[in-house]
N, C-alpha and C positions, 0 to 999 in steps of 0.2 A: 205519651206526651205528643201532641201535637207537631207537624212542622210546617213553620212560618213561613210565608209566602215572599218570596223573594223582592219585590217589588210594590208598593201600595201608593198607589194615585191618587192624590189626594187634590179632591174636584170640587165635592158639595160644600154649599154654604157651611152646612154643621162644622165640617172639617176644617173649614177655611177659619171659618170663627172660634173656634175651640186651638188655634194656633198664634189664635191674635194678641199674642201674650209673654213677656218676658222670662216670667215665670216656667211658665208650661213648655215654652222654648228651651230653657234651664232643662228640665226635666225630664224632654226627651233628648237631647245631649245628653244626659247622663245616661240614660239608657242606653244609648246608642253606645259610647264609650266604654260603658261599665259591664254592661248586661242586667237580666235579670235583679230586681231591687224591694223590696220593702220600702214604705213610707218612711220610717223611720231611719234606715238605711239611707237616701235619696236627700233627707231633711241636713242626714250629720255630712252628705256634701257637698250642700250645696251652704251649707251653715244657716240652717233655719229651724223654725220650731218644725215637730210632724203637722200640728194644728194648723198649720199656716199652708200646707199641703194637698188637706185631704180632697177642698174644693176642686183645687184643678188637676187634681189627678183623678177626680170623677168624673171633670169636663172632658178628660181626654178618653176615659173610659165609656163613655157615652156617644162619643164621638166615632166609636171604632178603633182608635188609634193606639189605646192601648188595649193589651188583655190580659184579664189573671192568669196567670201559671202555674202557682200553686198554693199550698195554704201550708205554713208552719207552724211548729209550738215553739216561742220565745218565750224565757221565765214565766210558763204556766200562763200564758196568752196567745193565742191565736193570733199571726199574722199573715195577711195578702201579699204575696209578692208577683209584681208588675212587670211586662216583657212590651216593647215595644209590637204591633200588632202584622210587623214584616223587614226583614232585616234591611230594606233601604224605603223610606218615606219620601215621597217625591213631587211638588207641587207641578200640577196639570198646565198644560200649555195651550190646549184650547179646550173652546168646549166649555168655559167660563162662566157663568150670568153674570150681568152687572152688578148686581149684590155680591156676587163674589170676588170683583174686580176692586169692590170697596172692603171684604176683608184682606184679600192683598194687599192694598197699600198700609193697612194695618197692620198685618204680619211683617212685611219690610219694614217700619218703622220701629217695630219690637226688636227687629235682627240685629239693626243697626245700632240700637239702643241696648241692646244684648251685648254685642260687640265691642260695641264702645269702650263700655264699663270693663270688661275681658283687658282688652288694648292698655288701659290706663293703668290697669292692675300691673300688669306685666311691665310698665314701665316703672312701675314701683318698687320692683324685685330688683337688686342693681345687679342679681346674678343673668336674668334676660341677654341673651347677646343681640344687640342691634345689627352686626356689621357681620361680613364673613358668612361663609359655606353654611355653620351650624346659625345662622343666625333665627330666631324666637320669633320676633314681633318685626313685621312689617308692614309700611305707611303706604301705600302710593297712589295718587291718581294722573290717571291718564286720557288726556282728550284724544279724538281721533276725527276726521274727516273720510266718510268710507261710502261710496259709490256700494246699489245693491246687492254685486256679484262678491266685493269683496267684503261686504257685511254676512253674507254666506260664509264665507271662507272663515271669516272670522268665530261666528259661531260653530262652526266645525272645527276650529282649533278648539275653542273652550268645551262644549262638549265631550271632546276628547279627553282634554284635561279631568275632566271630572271624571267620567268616567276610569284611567288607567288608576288615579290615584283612590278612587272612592274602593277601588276590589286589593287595597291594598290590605294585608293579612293583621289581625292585631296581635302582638306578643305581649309577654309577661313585661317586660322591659322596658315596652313604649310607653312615649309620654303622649297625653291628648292633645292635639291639635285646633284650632276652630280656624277656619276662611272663609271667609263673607264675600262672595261675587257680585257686586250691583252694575248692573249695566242700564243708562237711562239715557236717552235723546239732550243732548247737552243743547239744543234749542228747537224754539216749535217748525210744527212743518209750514211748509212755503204756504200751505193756501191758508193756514191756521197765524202763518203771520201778516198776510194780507189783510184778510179777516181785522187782527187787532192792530195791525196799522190805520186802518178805515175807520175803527172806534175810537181809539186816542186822536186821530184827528175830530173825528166830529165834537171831543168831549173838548176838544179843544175851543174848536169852534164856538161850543155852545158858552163855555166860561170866558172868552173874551167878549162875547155878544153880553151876556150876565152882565159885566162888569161893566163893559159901555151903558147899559142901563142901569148902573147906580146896584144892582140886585148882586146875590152870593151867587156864584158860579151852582151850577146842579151836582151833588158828588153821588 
C-alpha cells in the first residue's frame, strides 16, 4: 500500500476547477472525515443515489485529488474504494493564473454555499448547543481596521490556528466538525476607490447633461 503524501497544493486550473463544486466539496469532507470510501459507501452519507456520484468522483479522480486504493468484492460485485490523494489538501497561495483566480471565487462560493446549508441543518437539530464551552454551531462576523504590520500579525495568528488544530488526532468518539474561514477586504482600495469615485461622477455628469437635453441618461 502506498503512503500518502502529507500535504498536496492544490494550484492548477484542473484542480481548482474539479473543486468548484458543492458536491465534490461534500465528498472530499467525507473522506477527509471518514477515510478510505466506496461510491456507494459516500452516496449512503452523504444521502444520495451512487449514480449521482460517480461523475464527480471521476472529476476528482482526474484531477489527481483523489486515488483508488483498492478494489473489493461486495455481494459478488467488484467495488473501488477512494482515499483522498494526501492527507491535508491545501489551496495555493501564489503562483495563481487568472483563470484560476476565477476558479477560486468559484470554490469559495461552493464553501459558503456548502456551509450554509451544514449551519442551517444544525439549527434544525434542537439537540445543537448554541451557547456554552461545548457549544456546536457558531455565527460571527467581524470587521476589523488593520494597518499592514498588523494584518501580518493577524494572519500569523490564523495560520496558527489552522495549523495547531488541523494535526488534531481523530478518535473513535469524535464527532466531525466543519469551519469555514473567509477573510475579504471589507472595502476597495484607496486608488480603486478614487478610480470609481471619478466614474460615478462623470456617470453623473453625463445623466444630468442627458436629461437637460430632454434624452435618457447613458446606463
Amino acid at each position: 500500500m502506498s503512503t500518502r503524501a502529507r500535504t498536496r497544493l492544490i494550484q492548477s486550473n484542473r484542480e481548482l476547477r474539479a473543486l468548484a463544486s458543492t458536491v465534490r466539496l461534500a465528498l472530499v469532507e467525507r473522506l477527509d472525515l471518514d477515510g478510505p470510501a466506496s461510491v456507494r459507501e459516500l452516496a449512503a452519507g452523504l444521502g444520495r443515489t451512487p449514480s449521482s456520484l460517480y461523475h464527480h468522483v471521476a472529476v476528482l479522480e482526474r484531477a489527481g485529488l483523489l486515488v483508488e486504493r483498492e478494489r473489493r468484492r461486495v455481494a459478488r460485485r467488484e467495488e473501488a474504494v477512494y482515499a483522498l490523494a494526501a492527507n491535508r489538501l491545501r489551496l495555493a497561495r501564489r503562483g495563481v493564473l487568472p483563470a484560476g483566480r476565477a476558479a477560486l471565487a468559484q470554490i469559495g462560493a461552493a464553501l459558503l454555499r456548502h456551509t450554509g446549508r451544514a449551519y442551517v441543518r444544525s439549527l434544525e437539530d434542537a439537540a445543537t448547543a448554541l451557547d456554552g464551552p461545548r457549544r456546536e454551531a457558531v455565527l460571527r462576523l467581524l470587521t476589523l481596521r488593520l494597518p499592514v504590520a498588523r494584518l501580518r500579525e493577524f494572519n500569523g495568528d490564523l495560520d496558527a490556528f489552522i495549523e495547531r488544530w488541523s494535526k488534531e488526532p481523530p478518535t473513535a468518539e469524535a464527532r466531525g466538525y466543519r469551519l469555514a474561514l473567509v477573510l475579504t477586504p471589507a472595502e476597495p482600495r484607496a486608488g480603486a476607490r478614487s478610480r470609481q469615485s471619478t466614474r460615478s461622477s462623470r456617470d453623473g455628469r453625463q445623466g444630468r447633461a442627458g436629461r437637460a437635453a430632454g434624452r435618457a441618461p447613458k446606463i
